[in-house]
Structures are given as C-alpha cells and as structure tokens.
mmCIF file of the N, C-alpha and C atoms, coordinates in Angstrom:
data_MODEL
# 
_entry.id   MODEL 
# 
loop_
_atom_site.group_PDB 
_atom_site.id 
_atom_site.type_symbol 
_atom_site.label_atom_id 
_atom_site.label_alt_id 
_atom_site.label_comp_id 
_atom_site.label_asym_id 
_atom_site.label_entity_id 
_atom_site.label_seq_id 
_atom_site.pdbx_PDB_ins_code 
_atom_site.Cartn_x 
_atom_site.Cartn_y 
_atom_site.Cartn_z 
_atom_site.occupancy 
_atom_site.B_iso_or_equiv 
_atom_site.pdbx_formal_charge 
_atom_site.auth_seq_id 
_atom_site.auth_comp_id 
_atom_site.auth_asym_id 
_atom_site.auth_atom_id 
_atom_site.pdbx_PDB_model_num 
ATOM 1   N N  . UNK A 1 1  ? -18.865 9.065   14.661  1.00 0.00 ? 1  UNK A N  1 
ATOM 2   C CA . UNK A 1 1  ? -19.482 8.067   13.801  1.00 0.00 ? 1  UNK A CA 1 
ATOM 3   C C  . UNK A 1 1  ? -18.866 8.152   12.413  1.00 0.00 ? 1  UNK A C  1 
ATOM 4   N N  . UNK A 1 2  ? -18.382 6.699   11.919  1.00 0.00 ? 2  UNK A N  1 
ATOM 5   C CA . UNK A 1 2  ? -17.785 6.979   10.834  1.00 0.00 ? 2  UNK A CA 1 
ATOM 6   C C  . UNK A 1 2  ? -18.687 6.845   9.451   1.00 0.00 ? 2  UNK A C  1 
ATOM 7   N N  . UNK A 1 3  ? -18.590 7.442   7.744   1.00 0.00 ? 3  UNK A N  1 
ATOM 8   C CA . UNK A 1 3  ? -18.840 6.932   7.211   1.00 0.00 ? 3  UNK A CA 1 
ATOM 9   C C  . UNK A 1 3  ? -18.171 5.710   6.257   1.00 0.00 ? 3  UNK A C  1 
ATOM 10  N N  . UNK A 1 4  ? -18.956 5.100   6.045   1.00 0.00 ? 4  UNK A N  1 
ATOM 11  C CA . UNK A 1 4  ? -18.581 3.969   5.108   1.00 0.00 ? 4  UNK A CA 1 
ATOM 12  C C  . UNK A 1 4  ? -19.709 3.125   3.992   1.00 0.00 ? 4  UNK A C  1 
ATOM 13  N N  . UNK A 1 5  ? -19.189 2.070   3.462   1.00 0.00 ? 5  UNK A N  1 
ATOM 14  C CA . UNK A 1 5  ? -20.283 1.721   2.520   1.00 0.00 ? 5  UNK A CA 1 
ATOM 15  C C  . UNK A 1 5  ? -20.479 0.238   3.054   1.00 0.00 ? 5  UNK A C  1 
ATOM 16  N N  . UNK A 1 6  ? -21.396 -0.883  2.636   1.00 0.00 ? 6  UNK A N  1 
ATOM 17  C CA . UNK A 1 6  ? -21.892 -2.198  3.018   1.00 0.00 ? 6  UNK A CA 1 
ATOM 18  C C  . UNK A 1 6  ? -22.028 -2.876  1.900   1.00 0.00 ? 6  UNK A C  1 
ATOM 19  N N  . UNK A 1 7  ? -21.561 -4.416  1.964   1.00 0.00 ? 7  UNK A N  1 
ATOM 20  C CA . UNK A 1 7  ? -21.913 -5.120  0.838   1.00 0.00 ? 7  UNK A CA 1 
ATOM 21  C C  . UNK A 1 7  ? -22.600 -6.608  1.577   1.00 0.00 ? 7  UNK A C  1 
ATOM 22  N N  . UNK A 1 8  ? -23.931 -6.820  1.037   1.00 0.00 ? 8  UNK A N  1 
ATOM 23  C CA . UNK A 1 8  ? -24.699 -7.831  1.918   1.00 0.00 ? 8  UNK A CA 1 
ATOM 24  C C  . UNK A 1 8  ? -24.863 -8.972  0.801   1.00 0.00 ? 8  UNK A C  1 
ATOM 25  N N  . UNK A 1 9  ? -25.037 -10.470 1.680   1.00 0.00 ? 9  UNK A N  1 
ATOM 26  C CA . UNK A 1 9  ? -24.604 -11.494 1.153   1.00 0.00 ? 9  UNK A CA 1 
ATOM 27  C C  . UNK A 1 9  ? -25.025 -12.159 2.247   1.00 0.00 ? 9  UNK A C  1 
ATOM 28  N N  . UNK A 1 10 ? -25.650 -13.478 1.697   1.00 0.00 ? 10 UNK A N  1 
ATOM 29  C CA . UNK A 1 10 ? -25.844 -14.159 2.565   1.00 0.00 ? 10 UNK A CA 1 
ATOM 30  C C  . UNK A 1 10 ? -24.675 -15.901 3.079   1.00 0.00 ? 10 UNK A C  1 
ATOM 31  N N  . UNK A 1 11 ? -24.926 -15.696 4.107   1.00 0.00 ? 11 UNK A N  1 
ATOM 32  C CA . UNK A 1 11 ? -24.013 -16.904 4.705   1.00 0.00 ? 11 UNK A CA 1 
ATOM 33  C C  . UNK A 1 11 ? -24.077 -18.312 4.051   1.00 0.00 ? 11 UNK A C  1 
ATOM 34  N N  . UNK A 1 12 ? -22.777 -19.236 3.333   1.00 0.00 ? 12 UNK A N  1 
ATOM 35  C CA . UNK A 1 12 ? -23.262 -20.114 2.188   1.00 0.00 ? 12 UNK A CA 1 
ATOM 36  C C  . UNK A 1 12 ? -23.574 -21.215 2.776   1.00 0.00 ? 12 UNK A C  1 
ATOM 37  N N  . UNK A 1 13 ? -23.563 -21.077 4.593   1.00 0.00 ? 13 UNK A N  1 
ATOM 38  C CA . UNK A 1 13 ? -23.867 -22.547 5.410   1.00 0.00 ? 13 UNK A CA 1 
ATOM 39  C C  . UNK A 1 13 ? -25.215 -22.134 5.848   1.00 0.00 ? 13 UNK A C  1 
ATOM 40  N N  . UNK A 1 14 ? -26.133 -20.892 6.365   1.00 0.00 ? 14 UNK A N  1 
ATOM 41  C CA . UNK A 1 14 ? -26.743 -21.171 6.795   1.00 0.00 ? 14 UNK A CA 1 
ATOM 42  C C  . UNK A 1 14 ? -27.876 -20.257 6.450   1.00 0.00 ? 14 UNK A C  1 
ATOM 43  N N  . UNK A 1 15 ? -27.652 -19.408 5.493   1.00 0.00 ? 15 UNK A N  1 
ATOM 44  C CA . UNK A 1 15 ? -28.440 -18.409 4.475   1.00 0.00 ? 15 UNK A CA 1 
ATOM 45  C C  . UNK A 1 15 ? -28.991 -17.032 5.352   1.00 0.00 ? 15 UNK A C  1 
ATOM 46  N N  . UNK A 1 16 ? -28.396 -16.783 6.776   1.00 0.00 ? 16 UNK A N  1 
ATOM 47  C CA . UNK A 1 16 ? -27.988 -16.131 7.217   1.00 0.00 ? 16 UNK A CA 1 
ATOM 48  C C  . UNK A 1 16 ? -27.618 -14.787 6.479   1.00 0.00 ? 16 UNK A C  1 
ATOM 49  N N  . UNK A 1 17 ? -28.754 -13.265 6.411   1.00 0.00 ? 17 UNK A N  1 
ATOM 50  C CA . UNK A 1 17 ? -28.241 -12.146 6.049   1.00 0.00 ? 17 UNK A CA 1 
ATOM 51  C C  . UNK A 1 17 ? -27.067 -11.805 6.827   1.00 0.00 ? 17 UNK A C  1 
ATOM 52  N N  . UNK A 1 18 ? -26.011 -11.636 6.142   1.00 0.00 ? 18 UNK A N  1 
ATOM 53  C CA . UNK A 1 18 ? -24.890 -10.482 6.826   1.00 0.00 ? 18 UNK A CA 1 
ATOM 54  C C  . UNK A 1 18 ? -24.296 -9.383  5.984   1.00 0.00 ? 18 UNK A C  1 
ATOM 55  N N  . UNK A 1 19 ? -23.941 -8.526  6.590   1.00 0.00 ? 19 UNK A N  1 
ATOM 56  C CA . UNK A 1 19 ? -22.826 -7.287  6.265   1.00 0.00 ? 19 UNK A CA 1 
ATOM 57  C C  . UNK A 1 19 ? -21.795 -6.896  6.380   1.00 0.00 ? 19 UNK A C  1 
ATOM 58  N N  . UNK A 1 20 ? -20.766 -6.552  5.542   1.00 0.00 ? 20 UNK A N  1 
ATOM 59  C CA . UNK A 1 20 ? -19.563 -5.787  5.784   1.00 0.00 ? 20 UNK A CA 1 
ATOM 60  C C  . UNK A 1 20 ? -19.465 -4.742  5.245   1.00 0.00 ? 20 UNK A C  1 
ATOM 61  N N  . UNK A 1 21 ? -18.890 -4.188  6.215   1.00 0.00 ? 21 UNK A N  1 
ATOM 62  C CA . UNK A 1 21 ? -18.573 -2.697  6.195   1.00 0.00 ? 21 UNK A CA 1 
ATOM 63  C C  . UNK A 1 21 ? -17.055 -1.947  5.421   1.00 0.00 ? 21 UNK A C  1 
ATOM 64  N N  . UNK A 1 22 ? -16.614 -1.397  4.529   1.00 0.00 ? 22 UNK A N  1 
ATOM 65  C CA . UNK A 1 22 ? -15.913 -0.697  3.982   1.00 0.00 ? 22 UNK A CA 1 
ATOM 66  C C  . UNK A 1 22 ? -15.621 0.720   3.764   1.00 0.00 ? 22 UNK A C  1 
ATOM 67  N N  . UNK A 1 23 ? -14.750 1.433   4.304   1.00 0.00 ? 23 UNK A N  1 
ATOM 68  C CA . UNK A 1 23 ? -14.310 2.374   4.590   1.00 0.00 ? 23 UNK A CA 1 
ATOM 69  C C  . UNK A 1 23 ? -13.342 2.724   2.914   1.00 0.00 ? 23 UNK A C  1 
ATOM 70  N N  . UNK A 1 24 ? -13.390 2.088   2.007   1.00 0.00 ? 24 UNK A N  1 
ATOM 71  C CA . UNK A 1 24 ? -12.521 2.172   0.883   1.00 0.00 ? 24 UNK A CA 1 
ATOM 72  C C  . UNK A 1 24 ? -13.552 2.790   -0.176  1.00 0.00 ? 24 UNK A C  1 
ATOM 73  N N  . UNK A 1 25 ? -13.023 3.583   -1.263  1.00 0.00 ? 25 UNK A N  1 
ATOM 74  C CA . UNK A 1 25 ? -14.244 4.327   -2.050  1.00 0.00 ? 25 UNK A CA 1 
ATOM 75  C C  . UNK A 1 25 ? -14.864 5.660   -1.744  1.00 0.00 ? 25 UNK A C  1 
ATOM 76  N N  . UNK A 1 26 ? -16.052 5.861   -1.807  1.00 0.00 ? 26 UNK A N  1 
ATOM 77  C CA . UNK A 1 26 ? -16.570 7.232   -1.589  1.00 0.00 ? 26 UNK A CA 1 
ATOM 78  C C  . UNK A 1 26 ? -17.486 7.169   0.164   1.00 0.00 ? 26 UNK A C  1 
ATOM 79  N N  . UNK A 1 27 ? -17.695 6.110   0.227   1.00 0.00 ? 27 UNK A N  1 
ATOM 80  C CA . UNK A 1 27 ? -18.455 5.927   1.656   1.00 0.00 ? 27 UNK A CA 1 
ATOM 81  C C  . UNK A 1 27 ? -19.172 6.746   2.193   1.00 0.00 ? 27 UNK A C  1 
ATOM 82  N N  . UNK A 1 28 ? -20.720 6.523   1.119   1.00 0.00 ? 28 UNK A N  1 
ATOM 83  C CA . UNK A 1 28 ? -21.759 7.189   0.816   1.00 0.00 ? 28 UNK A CA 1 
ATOM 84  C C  . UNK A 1 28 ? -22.716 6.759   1.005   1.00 0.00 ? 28 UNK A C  1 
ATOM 85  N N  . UNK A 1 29 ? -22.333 5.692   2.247   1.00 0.00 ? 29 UNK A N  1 
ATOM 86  C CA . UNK A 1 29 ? -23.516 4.824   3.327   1.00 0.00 ? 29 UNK A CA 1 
ATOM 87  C C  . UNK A 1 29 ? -24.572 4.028   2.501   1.00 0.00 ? 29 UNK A C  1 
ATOM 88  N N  . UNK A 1 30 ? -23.768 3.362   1.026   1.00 0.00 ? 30 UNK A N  1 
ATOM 89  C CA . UNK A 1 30 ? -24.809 3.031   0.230   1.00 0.00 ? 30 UNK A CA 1 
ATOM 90  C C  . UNK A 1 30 ? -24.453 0.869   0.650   1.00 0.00 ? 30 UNK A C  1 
ATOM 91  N N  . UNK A 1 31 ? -25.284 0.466   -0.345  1.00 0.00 ? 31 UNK A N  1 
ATOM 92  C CA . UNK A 1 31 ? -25.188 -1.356  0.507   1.00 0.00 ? 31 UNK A CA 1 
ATOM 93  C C  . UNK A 1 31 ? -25.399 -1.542  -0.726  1.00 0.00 ? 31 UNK A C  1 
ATOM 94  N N  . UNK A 1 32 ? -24.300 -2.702  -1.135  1.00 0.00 ? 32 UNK A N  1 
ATOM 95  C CA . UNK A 1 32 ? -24.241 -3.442  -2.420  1.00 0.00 ? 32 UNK A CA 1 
ATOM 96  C C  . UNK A 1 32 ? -24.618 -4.857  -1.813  1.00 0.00 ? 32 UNK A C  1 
ATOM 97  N N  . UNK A 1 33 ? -25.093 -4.813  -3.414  1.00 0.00 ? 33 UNK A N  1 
ATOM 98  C CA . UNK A 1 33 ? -25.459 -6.751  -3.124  1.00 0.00 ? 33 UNK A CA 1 
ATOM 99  C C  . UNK A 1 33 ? -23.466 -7.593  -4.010  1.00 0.00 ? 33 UNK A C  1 
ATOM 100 N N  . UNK A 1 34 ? -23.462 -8.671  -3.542  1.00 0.00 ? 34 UNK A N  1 
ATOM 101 C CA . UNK A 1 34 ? -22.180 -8.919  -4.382  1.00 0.00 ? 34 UNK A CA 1 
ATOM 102 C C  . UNK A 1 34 ? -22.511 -9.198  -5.882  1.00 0.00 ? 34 UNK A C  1 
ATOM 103 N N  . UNK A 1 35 ? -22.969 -8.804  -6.623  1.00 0.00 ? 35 UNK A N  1 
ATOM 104 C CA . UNK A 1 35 ? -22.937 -9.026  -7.641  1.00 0.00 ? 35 UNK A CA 1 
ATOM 105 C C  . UNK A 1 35 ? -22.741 -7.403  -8.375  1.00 0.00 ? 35 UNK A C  1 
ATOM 106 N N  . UNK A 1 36 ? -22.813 -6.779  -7.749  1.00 0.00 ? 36 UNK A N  1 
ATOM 107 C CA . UNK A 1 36 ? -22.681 -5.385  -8.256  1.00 0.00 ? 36 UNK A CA 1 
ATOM 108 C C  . UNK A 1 36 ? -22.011 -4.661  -7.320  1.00 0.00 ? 36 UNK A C  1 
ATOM 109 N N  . UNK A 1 37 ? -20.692 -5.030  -7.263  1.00 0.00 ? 37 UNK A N  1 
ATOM 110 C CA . UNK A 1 37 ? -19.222 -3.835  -5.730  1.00 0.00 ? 37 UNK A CA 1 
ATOM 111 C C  . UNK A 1 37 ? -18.772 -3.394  -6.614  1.00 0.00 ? 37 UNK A C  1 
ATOM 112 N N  . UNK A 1 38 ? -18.650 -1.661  -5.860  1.00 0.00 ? 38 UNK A N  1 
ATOM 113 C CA . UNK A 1 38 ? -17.845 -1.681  -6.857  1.00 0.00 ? 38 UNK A CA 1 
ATOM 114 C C  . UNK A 1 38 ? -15.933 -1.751  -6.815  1.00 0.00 ? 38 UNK A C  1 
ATOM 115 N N  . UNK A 1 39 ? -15.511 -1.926  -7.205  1.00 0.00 ? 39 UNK A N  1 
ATOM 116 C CA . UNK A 1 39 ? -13.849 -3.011  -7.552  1.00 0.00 ? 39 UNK A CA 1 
ATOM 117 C C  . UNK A 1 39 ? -13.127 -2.490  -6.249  1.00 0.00 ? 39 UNK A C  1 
ATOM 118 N N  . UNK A 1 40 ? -13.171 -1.257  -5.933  1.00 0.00 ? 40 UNK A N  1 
ATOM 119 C CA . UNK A 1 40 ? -12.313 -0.617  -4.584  1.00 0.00 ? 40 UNK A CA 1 
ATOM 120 C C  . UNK A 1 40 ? -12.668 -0.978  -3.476  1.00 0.00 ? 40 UNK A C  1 
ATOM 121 N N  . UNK A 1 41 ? -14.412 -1.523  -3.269  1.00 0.00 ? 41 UNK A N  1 
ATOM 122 C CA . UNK A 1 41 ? -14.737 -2.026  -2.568  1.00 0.00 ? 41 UNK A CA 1 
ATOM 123 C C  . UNK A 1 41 ? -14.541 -3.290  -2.110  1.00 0.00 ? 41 UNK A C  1 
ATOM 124 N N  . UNK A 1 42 ? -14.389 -4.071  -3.520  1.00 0.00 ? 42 UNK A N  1 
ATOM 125 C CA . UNK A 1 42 ? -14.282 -5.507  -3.581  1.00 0.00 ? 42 UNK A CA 1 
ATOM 126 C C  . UNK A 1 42 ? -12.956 -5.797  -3.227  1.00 0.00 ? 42 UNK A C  1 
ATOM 127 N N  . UNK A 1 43 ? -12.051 -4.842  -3.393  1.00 0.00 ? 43 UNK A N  1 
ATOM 128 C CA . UNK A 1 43 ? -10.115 -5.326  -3.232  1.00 0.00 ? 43 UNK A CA 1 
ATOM 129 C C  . UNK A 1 43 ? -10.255 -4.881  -1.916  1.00 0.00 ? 43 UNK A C  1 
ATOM 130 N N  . UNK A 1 44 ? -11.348 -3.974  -0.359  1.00 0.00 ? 44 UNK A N  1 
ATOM 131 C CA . UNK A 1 44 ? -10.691 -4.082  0.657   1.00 0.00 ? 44 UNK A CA 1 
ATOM 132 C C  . UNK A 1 44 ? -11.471 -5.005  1.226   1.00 0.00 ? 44 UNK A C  1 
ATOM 133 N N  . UNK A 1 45 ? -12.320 -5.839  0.691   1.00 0.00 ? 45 UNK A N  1 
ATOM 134 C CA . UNK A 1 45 ? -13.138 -6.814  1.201   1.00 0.00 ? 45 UNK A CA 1 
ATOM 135 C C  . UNK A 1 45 ? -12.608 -8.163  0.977   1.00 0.00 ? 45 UNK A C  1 
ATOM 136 N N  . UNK A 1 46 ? -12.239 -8.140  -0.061  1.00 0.00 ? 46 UNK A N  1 
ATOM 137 C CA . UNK A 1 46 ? -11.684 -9.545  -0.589  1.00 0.00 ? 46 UNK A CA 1 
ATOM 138 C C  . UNK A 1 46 ? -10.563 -10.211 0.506   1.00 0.00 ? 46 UNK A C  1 
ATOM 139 N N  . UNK A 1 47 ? -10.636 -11.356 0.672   1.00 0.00 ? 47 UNK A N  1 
ATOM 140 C CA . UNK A 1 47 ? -9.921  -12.679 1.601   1.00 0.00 ? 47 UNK A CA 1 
ATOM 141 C C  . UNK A 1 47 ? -10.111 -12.150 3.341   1.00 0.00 ? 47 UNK A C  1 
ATOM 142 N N  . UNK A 1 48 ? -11.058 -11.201 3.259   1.00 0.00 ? 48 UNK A N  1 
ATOM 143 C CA . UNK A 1 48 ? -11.196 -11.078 4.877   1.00 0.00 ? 48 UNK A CA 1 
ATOM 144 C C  . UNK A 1 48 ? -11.698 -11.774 5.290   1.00 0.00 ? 48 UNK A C  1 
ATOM 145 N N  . UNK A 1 49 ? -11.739 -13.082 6.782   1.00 0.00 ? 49 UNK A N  1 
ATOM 146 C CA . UNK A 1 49 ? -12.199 -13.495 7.253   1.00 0.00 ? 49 UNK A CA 1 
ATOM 147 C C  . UNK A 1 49 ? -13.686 -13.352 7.607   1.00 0.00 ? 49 UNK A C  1 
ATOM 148 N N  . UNK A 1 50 ? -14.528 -13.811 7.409   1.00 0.00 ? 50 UNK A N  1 
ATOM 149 C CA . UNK A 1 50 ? -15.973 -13.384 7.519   1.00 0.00 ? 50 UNK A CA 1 
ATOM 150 C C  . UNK A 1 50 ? -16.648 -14.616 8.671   1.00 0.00 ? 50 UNK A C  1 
ATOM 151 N N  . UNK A 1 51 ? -16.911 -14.396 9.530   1.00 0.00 ? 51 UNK A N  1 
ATOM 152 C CA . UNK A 1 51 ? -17.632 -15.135 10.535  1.00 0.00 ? 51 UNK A CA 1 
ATOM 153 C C  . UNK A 1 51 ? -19.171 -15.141 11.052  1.00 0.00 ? 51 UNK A C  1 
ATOM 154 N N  . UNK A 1 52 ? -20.175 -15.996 10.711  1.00 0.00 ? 52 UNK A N  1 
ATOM 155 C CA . UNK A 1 52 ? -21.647 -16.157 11.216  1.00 0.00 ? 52 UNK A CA 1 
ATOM 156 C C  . UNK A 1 52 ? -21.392 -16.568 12.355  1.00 0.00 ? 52 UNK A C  1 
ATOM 157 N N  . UNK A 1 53 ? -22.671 -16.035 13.327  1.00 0.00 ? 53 UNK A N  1 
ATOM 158 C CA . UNK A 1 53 ? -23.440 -16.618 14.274  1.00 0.00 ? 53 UNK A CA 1 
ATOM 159 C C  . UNK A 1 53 ? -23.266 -17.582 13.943  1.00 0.00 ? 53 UNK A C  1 
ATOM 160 N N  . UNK A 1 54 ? -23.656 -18.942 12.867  1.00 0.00 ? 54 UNK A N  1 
ATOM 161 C CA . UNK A 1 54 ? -23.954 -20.157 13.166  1.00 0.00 ? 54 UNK A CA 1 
ATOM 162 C C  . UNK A 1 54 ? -22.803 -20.968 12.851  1.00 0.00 ? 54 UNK A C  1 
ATOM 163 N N  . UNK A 1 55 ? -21.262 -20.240 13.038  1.00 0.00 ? 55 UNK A N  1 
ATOM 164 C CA . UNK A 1 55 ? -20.278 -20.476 13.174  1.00 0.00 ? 55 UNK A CA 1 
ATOM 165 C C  . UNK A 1 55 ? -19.126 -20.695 12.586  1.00 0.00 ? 55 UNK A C  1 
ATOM 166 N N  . UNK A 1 56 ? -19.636 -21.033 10.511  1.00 0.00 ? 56 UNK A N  1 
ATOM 167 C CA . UNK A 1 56 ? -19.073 -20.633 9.514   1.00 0.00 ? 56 UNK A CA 1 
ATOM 168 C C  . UNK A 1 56 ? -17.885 -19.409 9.190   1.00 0.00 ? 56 UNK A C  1 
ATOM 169 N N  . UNK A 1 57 ? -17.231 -20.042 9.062   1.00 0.00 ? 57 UNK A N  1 
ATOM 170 C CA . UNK A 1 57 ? -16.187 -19.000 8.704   1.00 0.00 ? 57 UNK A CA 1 
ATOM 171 C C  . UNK A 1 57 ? -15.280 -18.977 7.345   1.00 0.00 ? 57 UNK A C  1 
ATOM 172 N N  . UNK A 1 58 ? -15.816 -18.012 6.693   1.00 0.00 ? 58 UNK A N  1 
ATOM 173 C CA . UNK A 1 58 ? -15.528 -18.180 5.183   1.00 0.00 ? 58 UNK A CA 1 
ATOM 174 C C  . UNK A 1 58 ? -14.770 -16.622 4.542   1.00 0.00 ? 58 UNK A C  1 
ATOM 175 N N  . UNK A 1 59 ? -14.266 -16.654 3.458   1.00 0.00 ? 59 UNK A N  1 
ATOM 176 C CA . UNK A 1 59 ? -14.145 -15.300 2.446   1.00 0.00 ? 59 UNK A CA 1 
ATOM 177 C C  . UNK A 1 59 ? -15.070 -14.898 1.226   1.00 0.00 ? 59 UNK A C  1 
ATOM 178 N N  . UNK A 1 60 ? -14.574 -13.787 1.028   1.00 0.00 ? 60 UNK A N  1 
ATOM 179 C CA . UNK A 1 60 ? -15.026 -13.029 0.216   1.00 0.00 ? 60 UNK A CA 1 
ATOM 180 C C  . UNK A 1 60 ? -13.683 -12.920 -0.968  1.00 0.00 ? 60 UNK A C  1 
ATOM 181 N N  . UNK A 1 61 ? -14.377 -13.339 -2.430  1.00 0.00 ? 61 UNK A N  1 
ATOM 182 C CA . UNK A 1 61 ? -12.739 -13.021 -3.358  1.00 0.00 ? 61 UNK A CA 1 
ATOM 183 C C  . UNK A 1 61 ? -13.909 -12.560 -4.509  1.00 0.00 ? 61 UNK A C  1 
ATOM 184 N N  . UNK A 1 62 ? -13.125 -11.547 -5.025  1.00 0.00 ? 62 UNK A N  1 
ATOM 185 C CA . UNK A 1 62 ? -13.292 -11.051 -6.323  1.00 0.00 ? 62 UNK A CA 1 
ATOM 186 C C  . UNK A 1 62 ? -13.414 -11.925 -7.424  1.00 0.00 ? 62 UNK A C  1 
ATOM 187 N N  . UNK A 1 63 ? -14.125 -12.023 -7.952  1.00 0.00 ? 63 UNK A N  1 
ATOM 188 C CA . UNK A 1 63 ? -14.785 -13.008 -9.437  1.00 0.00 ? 63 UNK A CA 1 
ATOM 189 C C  . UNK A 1 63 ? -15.609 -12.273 -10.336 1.00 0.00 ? 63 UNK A C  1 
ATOM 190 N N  . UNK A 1 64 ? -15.061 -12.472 -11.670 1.00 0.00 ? 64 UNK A N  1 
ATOM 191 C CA . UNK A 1 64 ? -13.650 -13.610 -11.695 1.00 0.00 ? 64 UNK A CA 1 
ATOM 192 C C  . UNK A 1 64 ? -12.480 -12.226 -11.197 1.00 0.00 ? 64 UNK A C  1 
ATOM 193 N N  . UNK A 1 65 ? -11.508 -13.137 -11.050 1.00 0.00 ? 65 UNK A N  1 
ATOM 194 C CA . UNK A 1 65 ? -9.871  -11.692 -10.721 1.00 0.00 ? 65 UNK A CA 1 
ATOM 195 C C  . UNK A 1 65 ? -9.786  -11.459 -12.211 1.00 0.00 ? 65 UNK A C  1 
ATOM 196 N N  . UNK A 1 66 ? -9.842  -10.053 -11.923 1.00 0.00 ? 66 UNK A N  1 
ATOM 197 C CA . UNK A 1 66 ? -9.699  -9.326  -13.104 1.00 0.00 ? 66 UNK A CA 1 
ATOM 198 C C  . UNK A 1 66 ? -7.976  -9.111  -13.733 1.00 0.00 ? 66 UNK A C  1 
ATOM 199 N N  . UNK A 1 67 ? -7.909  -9.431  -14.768 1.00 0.00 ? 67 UNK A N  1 
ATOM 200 C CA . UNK A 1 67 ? -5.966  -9.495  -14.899 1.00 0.00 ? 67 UNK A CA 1 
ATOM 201 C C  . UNK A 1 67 ? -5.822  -8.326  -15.797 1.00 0.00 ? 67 UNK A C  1 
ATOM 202 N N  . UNK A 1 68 ? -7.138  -7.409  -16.162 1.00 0.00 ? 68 UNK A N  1 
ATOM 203 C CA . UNK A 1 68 ? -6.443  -5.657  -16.707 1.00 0.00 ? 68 UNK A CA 1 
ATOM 204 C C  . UNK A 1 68 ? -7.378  -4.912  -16.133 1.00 0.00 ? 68 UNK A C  1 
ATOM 205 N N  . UNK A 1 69 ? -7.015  -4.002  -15.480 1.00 0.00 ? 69 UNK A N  1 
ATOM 206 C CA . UNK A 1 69 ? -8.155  -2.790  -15.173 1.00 0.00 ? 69 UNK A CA 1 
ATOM 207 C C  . UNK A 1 69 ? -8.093  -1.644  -16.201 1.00 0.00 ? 69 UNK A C  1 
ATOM 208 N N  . UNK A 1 70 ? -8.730  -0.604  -16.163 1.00 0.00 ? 70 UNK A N  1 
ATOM 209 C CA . UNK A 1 70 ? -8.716  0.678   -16.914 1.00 0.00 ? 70 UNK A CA 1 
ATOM 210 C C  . UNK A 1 70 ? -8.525  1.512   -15.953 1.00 0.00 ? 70 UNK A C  1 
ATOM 211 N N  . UNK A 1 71 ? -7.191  2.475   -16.060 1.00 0.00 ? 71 UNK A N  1 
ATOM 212 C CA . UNK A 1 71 ? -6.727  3.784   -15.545 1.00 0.00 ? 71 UNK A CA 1 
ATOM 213 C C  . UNK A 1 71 ? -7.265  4.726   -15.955 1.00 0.00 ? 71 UNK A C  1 
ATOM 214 N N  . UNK A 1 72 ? -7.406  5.643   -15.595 1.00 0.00 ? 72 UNK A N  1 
ATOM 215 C CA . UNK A 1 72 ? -8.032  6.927   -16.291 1.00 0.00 ? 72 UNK A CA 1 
ATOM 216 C C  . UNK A 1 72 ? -7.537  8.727   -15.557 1.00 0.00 ? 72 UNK A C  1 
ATOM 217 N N  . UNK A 1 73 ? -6.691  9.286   -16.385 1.00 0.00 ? 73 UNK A N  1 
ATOM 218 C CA . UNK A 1 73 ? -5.734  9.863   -16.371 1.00 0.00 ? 73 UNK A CA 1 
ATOM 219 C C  . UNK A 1 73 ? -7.036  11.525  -15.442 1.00 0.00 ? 73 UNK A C  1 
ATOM 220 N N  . UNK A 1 74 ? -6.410  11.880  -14.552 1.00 0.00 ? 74 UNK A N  1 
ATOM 221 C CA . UNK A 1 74 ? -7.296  12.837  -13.232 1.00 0.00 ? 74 UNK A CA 1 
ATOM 222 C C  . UNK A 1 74 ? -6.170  14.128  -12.981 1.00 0.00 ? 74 UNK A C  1 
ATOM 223 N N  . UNK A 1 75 ? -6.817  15.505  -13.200 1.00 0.00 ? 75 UNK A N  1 
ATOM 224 C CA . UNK A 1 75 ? -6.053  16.230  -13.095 1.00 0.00 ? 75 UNK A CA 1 
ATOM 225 C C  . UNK A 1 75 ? -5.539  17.604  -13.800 1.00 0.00 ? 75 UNK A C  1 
ATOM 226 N N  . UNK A 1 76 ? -5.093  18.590  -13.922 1.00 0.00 ? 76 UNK A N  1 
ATOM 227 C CA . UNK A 1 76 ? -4.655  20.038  -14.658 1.00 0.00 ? 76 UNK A CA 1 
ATOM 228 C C  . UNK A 1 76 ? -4.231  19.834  -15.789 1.00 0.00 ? 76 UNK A C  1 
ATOM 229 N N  . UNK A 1 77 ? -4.407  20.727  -16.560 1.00 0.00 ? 77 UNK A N  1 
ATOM 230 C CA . UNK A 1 77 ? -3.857  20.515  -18.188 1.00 0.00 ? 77 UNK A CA 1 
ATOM 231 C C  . UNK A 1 77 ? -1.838  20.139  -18.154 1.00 0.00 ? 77 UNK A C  1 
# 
C-alpha cells in the first residue's frame, strides 16, 4: 500500500465530489481542497486528464502560473 496525498474538487459539469491522488511532496495521506495545494502537488497534478462518472472530462492547471518561485538553499556549511 502506497503513501500519497489527495486534492478534492468538485466536478464543474456535475458537482460531483472527486479525488486525486499524488505521490509528489511528503505524502502524509493529508487531502487538500484546491485552493490551498501545495505547488509540488499542484505541478504533478496539473493538465492531467481528470474523468467523472457523469462523463466530463476536464484538467486541473495551476492559477494563476506562477512566473518566480522562491529557492531556498538545503544542506552542510
């Protein structure tokens, strides 16, 4: 059994709860709503095909695309 994390959202045709699953990040079996992913999550989620039961088939994109991130330097003196 693997771990991973969830970001839930509902379907924009039929208001349909769904989930996806992400293996990117710390995958600490926690469930985001989309308004709060966090960014590692959101870049292996983003433009994946997402498919409802009621037959909709749509994506997921990062908003807005962010055009600078912050690095932050990890590691021995």
């Amino acid at each position: 059994m693997g771990v991973y994390d969830s970001v839930e959202f509902n379907c924009p045709h039929c208001g349909t709860t769904l989930t996806e699953q992400s293996k990117a990040g710390r995958c600490e079996l926690r469930t985001y709503k989309l308004d709060d992913v966090p960014y590692v999550i959101a870049v292996d989620l983003s433009d994946a095909v997402i498919r409802c039961n009621c037959g909709a088939k749509f994506k997921l994109r990062i908003h807005p695309v962010p055009i600078r991130v912050a690095l932050e330097i990890i590691g021995d003196k």
